[in-house]
C-alpha positions in Angstrom: -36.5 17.3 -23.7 -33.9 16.4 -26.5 -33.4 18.0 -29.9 -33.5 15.0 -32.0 -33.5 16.2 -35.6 -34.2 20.1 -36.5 -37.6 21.0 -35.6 -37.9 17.6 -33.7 -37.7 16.9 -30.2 -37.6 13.7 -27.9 -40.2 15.1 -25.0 -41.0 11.7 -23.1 -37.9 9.2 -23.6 -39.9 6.1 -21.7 -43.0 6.7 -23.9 -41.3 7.6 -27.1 -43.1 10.5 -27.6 -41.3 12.7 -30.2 -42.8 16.2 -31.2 -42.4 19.4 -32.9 -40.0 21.4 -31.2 -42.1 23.9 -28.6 -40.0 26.8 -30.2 -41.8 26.6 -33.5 -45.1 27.3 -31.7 -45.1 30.7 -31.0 -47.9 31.5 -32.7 -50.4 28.7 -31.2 -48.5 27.4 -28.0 -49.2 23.9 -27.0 -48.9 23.3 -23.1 -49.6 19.4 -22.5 -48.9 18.0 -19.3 -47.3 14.5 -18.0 -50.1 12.9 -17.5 -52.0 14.0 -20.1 -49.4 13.0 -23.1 -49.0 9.8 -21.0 -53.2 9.3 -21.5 -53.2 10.4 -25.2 -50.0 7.9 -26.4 -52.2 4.9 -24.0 -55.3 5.6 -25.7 -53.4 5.9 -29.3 -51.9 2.4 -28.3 -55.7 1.0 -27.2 -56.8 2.2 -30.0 -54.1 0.4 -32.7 -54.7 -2.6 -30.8 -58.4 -2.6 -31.5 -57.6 -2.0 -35.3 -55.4 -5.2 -35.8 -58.2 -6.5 -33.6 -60.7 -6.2 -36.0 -58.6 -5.8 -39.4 -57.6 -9.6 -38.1 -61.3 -10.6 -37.4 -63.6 -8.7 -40.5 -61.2 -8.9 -42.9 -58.4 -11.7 -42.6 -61.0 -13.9 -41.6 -63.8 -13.2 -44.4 -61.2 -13.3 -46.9 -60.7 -17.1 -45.7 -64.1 -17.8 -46.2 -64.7 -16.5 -49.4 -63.3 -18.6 -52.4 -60.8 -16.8 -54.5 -61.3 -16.4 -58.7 -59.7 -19.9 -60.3 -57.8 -17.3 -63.1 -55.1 -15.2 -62.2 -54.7 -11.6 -61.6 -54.8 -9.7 -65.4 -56.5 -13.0 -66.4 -60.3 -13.4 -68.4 -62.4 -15.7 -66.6 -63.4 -16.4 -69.8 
């Protein structure tokens, strides 16, 4: 673990995986293992990948296919 900026700490260096520093969590201690940070930052990754997924698909698509106004924006269609 590495102190990267106050409060802030470098736990996983090949995952990237920065997080508040354990010492500021007296109060409610977090106790995470290897494997199971290593499943949450896969499945955070799985899941951004099915967002551009679908942001790509529903909405970049659909915006193709619709026609845009002929005035421009601030403009009266009048």
């Amino acid at each position: 673990m590495k102190q990267v900026r106050k409060g802030v700490v470098l736990r996983r260096e090949d995952l990237h995986v920065f997080e508040v520093d354990p010492a500021l969590m007296t109060r409610v201690p977090q106790d995470v293992t290897d494997a199971e940070q290593t499943r949450i930052v896969r499945n955070r990754w799985e899941y951004l990948d099915w967002m551009h997924r679908h942001f790509a698909h529903n909405t970049l698509l659909l915006s193709a296919v619709t026609e845009a106004p002929a005035h421009g924006p601030g403009q009266s269609a009048h």
